[in-house]
BABALUM-859726 format. One record per residue (C-alpha): residue number from 1; residue in one letter; x, y, z. Coordinates in nm, 4 decimals, padded with zeros to 6 digits, always signed. Each point is the difference from the previous one (the first is absolute). Example, Ala and Ser with C-alpha at 12.3 -4.5 7.8 and 13.67 -1.06 7.14 Angstrom:
REM BABALUM-859726
 drense koldo       c1       c2       c3
      1     A +01.2300 -00.4500 +00.7800
      2     S +00.1370 +00.3440 -00.0660
***
This chain:
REM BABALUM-859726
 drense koldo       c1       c2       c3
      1     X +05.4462 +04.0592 -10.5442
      2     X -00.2744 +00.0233 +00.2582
      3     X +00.2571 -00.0971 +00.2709
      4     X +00.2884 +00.1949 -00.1230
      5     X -00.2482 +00.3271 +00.0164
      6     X -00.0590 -00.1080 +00.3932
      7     X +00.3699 -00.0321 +00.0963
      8     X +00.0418 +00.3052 -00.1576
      9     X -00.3124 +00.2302 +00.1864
     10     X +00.1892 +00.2034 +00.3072
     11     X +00.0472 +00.3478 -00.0654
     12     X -00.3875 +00.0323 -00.1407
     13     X -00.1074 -00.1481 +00.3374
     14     X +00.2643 +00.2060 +00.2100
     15     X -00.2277 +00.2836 -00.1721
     16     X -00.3353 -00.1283 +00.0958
     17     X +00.0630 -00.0917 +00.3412
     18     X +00.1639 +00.3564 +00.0744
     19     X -00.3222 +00.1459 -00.2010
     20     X -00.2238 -00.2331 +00.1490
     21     X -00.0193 +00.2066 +00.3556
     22     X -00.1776 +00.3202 +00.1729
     23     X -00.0746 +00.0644 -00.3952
     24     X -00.2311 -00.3123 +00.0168
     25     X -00.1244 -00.0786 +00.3535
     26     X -00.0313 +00.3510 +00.1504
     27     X -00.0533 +00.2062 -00.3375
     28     X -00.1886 -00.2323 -00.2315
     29     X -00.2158 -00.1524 +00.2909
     30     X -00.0912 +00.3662 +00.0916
     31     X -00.1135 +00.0916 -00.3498
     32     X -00.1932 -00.2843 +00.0343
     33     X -00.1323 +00.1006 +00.3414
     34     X -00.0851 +00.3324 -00.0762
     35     X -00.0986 -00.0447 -00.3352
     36     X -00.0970 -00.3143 -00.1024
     37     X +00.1186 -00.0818 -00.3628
     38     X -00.0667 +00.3559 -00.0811
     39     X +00.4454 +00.0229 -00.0410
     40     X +00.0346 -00.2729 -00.1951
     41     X +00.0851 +00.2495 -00.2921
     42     X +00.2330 +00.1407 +00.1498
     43     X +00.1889 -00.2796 +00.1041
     44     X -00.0165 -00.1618 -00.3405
     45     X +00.1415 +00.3337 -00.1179
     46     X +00.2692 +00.0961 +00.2288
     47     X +00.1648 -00.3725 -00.0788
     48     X -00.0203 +00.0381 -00.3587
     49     X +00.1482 +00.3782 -00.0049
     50     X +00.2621 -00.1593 +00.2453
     51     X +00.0715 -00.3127 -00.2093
     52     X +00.2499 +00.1576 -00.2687
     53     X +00.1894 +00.1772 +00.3056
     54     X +00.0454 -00.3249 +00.2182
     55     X +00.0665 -00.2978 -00.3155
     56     X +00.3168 +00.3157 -00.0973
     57     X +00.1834 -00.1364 +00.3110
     58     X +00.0468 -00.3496 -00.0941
     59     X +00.0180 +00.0846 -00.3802
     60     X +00.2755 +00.2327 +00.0365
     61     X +00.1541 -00.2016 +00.2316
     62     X -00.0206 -00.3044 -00.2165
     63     X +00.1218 +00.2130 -00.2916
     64     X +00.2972 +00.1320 +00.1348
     65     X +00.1315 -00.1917 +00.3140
     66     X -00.0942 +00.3517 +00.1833
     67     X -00.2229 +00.0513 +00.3057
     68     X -00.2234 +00.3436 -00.0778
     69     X +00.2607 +00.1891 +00.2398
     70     X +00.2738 -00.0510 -00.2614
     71     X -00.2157 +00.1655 -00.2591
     72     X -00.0958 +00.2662 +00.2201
     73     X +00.3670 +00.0708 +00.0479
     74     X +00.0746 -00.0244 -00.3747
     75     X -00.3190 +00.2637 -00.0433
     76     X +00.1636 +00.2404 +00.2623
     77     X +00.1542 -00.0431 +00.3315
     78     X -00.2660 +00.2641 +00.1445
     79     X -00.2608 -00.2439 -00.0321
     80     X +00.2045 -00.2924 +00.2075
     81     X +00.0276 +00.2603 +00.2836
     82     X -00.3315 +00.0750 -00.0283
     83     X -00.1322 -00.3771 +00.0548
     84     X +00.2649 -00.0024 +00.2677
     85     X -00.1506 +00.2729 +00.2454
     86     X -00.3774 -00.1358 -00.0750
     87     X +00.1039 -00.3137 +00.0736
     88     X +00.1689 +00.0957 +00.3584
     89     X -00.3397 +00.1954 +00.0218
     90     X -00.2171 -00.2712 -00.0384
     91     X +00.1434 -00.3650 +00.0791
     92     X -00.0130 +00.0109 +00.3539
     93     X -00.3753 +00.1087 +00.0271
     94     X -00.1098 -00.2489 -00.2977
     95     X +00.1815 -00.2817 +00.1903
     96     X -00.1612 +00.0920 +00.3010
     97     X -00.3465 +00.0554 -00.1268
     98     X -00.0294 -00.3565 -00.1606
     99     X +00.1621 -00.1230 +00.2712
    100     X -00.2081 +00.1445 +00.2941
    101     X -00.3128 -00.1890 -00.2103
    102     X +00.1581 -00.3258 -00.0577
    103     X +00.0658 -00.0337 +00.4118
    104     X -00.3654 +00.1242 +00.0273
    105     X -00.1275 -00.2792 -00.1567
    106     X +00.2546 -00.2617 +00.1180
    107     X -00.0953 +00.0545 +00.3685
    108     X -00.3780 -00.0478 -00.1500
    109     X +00.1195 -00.3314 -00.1613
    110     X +00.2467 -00.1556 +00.2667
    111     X -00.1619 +00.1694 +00.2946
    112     X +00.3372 -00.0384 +00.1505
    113     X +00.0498 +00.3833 +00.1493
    114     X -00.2331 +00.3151 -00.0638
    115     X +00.3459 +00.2445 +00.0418
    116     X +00.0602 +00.1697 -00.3772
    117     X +00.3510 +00.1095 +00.1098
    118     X +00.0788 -00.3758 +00.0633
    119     X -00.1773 -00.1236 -00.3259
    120     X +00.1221 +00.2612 -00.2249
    121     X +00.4182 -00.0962 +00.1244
    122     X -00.0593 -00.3866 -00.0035
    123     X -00.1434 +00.0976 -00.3935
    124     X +00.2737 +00.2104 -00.0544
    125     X +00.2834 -00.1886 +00.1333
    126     X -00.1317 -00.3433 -00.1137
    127     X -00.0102 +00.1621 -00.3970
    128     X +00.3364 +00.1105 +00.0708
    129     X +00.1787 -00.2917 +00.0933
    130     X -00.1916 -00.2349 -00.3150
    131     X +00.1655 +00.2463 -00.2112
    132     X +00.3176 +00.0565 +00.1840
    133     X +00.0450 -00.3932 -00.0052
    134     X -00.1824 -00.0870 -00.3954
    135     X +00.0796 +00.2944 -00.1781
    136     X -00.2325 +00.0233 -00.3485
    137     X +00.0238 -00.3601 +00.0093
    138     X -00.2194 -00.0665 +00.2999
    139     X -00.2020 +00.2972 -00.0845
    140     X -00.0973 -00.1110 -00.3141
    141     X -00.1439 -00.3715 +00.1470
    142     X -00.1959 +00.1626 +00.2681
    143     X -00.1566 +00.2866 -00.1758
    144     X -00.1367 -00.2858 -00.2432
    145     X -00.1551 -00.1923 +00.2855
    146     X -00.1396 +00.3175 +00.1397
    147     X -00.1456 +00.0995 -00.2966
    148     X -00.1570 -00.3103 -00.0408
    149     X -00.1537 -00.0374 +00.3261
    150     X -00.1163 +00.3723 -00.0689
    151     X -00.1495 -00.0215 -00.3158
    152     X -00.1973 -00.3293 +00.1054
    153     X -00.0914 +00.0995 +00.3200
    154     X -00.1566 +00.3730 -00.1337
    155     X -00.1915 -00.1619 -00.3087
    156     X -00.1361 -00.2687 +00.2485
    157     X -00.0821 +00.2901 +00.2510
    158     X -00.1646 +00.2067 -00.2395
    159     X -00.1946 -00.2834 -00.1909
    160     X -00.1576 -00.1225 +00.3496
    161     X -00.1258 +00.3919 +00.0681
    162     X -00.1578 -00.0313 -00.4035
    163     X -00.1518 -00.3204 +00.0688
    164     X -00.1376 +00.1261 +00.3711
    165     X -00.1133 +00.3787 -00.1418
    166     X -00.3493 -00.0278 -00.0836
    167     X -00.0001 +00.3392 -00.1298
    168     X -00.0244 +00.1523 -00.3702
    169     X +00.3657 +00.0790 -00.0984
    170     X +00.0069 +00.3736 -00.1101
    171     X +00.2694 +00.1092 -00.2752
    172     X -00.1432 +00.3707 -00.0192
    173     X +00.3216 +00.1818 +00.0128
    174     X +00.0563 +00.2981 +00.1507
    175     X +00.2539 +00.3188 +00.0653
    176     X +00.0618 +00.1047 +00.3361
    177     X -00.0072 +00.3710 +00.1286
    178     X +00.1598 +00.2257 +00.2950
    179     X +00.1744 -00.1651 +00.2102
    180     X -00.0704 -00.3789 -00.2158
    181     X +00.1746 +00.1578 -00.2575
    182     X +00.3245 +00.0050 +00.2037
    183     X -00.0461 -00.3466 +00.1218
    184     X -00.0508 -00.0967 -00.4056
    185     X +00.3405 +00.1512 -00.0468
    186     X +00.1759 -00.1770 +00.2426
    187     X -00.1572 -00.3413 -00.1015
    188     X +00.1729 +00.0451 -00.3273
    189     X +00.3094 +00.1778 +00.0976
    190     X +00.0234 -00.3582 +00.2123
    191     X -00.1829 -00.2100 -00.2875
    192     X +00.1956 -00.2828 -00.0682
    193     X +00.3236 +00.1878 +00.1911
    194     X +00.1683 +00.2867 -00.0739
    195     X +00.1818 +00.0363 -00.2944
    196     X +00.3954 -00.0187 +00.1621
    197     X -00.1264 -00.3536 -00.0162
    198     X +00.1398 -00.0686 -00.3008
    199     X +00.3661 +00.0997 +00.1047
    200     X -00.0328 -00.2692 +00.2596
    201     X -00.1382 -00.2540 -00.2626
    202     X +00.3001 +00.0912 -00.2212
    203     X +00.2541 -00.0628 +00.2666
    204     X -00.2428 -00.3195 +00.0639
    205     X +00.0537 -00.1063 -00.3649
    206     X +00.3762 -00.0057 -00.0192
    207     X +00.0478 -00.1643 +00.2882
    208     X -00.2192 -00.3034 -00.1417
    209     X +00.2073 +00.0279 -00.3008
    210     X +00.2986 -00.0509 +00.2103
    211     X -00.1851 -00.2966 +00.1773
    212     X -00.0933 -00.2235 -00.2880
    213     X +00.2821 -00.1980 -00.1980
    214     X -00.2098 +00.0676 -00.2876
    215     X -00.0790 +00.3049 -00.1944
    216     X -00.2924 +00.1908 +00.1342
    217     X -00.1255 +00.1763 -00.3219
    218     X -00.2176 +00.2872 -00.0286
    219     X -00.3194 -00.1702 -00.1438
    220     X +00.0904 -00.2028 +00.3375
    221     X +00.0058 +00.2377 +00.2330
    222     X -00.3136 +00.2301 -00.1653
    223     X -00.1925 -00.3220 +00.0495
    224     X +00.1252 +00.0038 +00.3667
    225     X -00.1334 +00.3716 -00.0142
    226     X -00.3239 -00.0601 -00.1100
    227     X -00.1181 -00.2995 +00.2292
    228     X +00.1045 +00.2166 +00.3313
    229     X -00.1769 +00.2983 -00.1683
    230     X -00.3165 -00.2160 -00.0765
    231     X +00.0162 -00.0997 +00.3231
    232     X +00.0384 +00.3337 +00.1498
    233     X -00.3299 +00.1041 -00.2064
    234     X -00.1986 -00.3493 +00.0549
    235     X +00.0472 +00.0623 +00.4072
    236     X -00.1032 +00.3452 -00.0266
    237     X -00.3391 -00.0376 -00.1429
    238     X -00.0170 -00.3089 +00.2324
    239     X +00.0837 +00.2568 +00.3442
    240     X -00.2320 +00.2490 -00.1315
    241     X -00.2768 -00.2823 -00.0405
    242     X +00.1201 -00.1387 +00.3844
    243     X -00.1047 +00.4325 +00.0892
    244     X -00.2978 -00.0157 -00.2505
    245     X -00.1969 -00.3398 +00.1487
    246     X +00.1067 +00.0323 +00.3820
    247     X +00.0778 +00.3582 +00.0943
    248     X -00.2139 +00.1879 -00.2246
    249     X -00.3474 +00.1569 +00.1651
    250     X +00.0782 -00.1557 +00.3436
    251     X -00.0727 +00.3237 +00.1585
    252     X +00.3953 -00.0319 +00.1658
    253     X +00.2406 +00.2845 +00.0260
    254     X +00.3038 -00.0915 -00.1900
    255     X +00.3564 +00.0715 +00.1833
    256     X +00.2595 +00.1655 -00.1952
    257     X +00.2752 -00.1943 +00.1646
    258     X +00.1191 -00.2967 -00.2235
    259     X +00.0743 -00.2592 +00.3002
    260     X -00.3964 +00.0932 +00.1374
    261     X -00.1462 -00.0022 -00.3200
    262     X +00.1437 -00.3419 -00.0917
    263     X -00.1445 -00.0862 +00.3447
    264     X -00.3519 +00.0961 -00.0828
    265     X +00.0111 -00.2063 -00.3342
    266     X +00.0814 -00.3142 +00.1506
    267     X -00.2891 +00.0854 +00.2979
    268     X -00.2636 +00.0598 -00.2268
    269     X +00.0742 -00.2334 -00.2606
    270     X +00.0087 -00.2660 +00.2675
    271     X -00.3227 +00.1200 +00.1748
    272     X -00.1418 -00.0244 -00.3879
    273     X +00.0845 -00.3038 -00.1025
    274     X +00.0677 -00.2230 +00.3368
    275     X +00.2869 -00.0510 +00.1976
    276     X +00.1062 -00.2788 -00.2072
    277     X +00.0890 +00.2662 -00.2469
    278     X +00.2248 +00.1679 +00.2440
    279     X +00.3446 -00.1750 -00.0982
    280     X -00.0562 +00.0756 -00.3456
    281     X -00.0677 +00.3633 -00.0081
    282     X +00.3037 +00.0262 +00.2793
    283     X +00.2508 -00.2200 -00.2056
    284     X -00.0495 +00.2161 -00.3387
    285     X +00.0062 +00.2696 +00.2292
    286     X +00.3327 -00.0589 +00.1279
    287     X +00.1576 -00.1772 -00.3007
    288     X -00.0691 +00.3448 -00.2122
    289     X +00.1532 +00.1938 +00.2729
    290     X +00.3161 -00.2311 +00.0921
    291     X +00.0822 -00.0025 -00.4118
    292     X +00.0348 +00.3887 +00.0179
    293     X +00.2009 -00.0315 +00.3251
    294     X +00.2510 -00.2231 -00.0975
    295     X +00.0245 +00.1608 -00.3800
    296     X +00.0701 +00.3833 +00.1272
    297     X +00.2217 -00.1120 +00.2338
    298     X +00.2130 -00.1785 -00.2291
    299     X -00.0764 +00.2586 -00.3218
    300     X +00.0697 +00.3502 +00.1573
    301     X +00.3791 -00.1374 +00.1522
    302     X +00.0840 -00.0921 -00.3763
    303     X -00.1187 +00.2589 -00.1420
    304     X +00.2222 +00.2437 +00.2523
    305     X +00.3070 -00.2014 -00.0043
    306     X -00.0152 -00.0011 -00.3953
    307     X -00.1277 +00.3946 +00.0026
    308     X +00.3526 +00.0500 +00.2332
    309     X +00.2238 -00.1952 -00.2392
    310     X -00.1002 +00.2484 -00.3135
    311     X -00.0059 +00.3353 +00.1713
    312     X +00.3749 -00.0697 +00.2057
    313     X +00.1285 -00.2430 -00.2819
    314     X +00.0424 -00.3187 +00.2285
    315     X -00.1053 -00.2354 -00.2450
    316     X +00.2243 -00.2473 +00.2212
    317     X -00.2015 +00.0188 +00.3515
    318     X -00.3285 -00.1540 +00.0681
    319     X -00.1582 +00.2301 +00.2559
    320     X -00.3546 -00.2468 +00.0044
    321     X +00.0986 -00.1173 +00.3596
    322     X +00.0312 +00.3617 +00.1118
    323     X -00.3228 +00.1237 -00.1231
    324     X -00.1969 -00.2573 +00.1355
    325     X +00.1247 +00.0207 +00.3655
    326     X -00.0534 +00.3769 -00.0129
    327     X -00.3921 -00.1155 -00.1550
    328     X -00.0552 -00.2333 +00.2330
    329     X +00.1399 +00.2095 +00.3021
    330     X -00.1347 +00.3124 -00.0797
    331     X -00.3666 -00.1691 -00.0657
    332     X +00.0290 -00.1471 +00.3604
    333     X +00.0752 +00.3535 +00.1469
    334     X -00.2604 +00.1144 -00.1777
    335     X -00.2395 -00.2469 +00.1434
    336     X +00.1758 +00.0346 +00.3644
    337     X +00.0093 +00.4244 +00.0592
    338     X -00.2296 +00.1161 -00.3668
    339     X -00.3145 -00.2146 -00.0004
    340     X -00.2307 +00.2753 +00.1086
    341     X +00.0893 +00.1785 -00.3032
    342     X -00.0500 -00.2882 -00.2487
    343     X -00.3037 +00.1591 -00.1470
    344     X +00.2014 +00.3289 -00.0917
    345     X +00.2795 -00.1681 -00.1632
    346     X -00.2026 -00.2718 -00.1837
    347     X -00.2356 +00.3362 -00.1460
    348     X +00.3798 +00.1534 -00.0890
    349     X +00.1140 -00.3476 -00.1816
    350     X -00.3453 -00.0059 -00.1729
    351     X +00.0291 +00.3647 -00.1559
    352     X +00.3910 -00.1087 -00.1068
    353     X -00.1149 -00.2643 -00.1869
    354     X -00.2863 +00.1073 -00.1812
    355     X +00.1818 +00.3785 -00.0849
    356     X +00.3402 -00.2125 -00.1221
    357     X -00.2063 -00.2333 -00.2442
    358     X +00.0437 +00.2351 -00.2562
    359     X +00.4017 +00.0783 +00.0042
    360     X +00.0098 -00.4177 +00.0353
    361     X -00.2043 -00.0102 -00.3302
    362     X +00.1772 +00.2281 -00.2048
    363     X +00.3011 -00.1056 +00.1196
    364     X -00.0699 -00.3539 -00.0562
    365     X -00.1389 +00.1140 -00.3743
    366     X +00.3129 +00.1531 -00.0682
    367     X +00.2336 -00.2238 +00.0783
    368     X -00.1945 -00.3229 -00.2169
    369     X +00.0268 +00.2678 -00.3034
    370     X +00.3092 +00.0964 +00.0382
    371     X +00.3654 -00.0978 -00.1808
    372     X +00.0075 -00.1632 +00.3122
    373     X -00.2401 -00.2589 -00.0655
    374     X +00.0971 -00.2888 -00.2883
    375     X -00.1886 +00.1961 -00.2676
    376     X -00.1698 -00.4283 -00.0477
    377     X -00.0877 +00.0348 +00.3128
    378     X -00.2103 +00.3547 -00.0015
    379     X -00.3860 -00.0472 +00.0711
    380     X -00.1715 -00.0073 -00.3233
    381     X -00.2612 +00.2839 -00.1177
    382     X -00.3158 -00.0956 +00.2285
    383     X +00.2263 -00.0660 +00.3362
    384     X +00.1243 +00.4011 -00.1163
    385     X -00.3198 +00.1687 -00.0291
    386     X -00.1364 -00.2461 +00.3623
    387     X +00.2946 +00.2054 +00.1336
    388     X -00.1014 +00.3198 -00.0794
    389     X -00.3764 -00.0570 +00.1002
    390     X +00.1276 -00.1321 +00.3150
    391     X +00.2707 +00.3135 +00.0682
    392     X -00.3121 +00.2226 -00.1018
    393     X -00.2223 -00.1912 +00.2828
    394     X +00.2386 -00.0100 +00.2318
    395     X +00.0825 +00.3795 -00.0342
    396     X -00.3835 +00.0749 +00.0047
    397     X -00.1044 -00.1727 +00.3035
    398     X +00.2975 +00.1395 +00.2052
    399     X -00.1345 +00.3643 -00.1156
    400     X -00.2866 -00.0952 +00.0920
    401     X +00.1110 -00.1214 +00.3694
    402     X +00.2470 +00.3450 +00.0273
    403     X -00.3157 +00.2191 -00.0842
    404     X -00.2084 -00.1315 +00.2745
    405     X +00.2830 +00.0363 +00.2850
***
């Protein structure tokens, strides 16, 4: 059983490693930072509001053979458009953004060339062609091997700073104010990932159905679910311990660019704990980055081509191999002629994400509870009432962040 639940994990990991990202090492590392373990709450918090949201993409795709974008559709073609224009919006700086960090950290590890531009492209173009050439097949082996090398190599990196910190661990929670407040917001407008997520892990889910000769049930794939959304959390509370141990009271200035942040980790946690340390920190690093890479690139392509099929009824054409030379082209431009302005659109992206949560909840709510859905398949009583404590959160802290614009 055991093995037949292993051959079966993909779309749950396709999840984690595009979750597993700035979320982690740049947001979750600077809670730490700034904060110590005084976020921990809200961390634990924001995944468990999220959870109900997120495990409906699978579950209704498992249900009803359906990526989310069909139900949207069925709900109202307004909403489909609506995706469609925050989508165009938003891909090209999200690519960019994780993208920008991942050659930031690759020139740290391979040394090879200090040029971004030239980083960032070889990233790009080298994602593009693995899933140009594998498809979901190929994706789905080497998002397992990164996530394994990234899940051993953070736990091992965070265990040697626990081991090496002499200090008292403080738990005292706390609630940031002014302008902490905002950076609170976007932690958990970015805490695991945003919630379009789960349209990608519902596209994600059907195409492992279509892989495997046999059935992939949904017990199967909400098991799949729940190890990448463990993992998501477990990594999390390890990045905000990697902040907590090595960053936190060093008397350093923090940058609020991802790529120099990242930087700064891997300095201090190597000037902490020996150089011997160095490949480590670097390798978890990079692994966390290159699993969000590769994932968006290949996620936000689908999710177009199949968002284009509904709305203009050409169910026929796949328009995957469009979308992702327009991603990957546009991201380079970006990085050639728009790099300066990076910080601007990142802050833009950011504020999308975390305002959006909301529609992507209800929306998400609706469509599990509605004829839609397999009435079998509707989430029992206590997933219902998670929902609407998790809408009501949602819809409170992004009050919260529009009031203190």
């Amino acid at each position: 059983m055991l093995k037949i639940n292993i051959k079966k994990l993909g779309p749950g990991l396709l999840f984690a490693g595009a979750a597993i990202g700035v979320s982690h090492l740049v947001q979750s590392t600077r809670a730490g930072a700034d904060y110590g373990w005084g976020l921990l709450w809200a961390l634990l918090f924001v995944n468990l509001f999220k959870y109900p949201f997120f495990q409906y993409g699978p579950r209704y795709a498992l249900a009803t053979g359906e990526s989310l974008l069909d139900g949207y559709y069925k709900l109202g073609k307004g909403y489909l458009w609506f995706y469609f224009f925050l989508n165009i919006a938003t891909m090209f700086t999200i690519q960019t953004a994780v993208t920008i960090v991942t050659a930031g950290l690759a020139s740290n590890l391979f040394g090879l060339s200090s040029n971004m531009v030239f980083w960032s492209i070889f990233i790009t173009f080298t994602c593009y062609f693995i899933l140009l050439i594998g498809k979901y097949r190929l994706l789905d082996k080497v998002i397992k091997l990164i996530i394994i090398v990234l899940s051993i190599s953070t736990i091992l990196a965070v265990s040697i700073a626990f081991f090496k910190t002499p200090d008292v661990i403080n738990l005292n929670q706390t609630f940031p104010e002014g302008t902490g407040l905002l950076f609170l917001v976007a932690f958990m407008g970015w805490m695991p990932a945003p919630l379009d997520i789960s349209i990608w892990h519902s596209i994600w889910a059907i195409e492992k159905k279509k892989e495997l000769k046999t059935q992939f049930k949904i017990n199967e794939g909400m098991f799949d679910f729940n190890v990448g959304y463990l993992t998501t959390v477990i990594l999390g509370i390890c990045f905000i311990g990697l902040g907590a141990l090595v960053m936190f009271g060093s008397g350093i200035e923090f940058s609020n660019q991802g790529n120099i942040f990242a930087e700064q980790l891997i300095a201090l946690y190597t000037s902490s704990l020996g150089k011997a340390s160095y490949f480590i920190i670097s390798i978890a690093a990079f692994t966390t980055m290159l699993s969000t890479t590769i994932t968006t690139l290949d996620a936000s392509p689908r999710a177009m081509s199949k968002t284009i099929q509904l709305l203009f009824n050409q169910d026929e054409k796949n328009f995957y191999f469009l979308f992702i030379s327009i991603l990957a082209a546009g991201t380079c431009l970006i990085f050639i002629f728009l790099l300066s302005e990076m910080g601007l659109l990142v802050q833009i992206a950011t504020v999308l994400s975390f305002i959006t949560a909301p529609f992507y909840a209800i929306l998400n709510y609706k469509l599990v509870i509605s004829k839609h859905m397999p009435k079998s398949h509707h989430p029992k009583i206590g997933m219902k009432l998670l929902s609407v404590l998790g809408i009501s959160f949602l819809i409170g802290f992004t009050l919260i962040y529009l009031l203190s614009l």
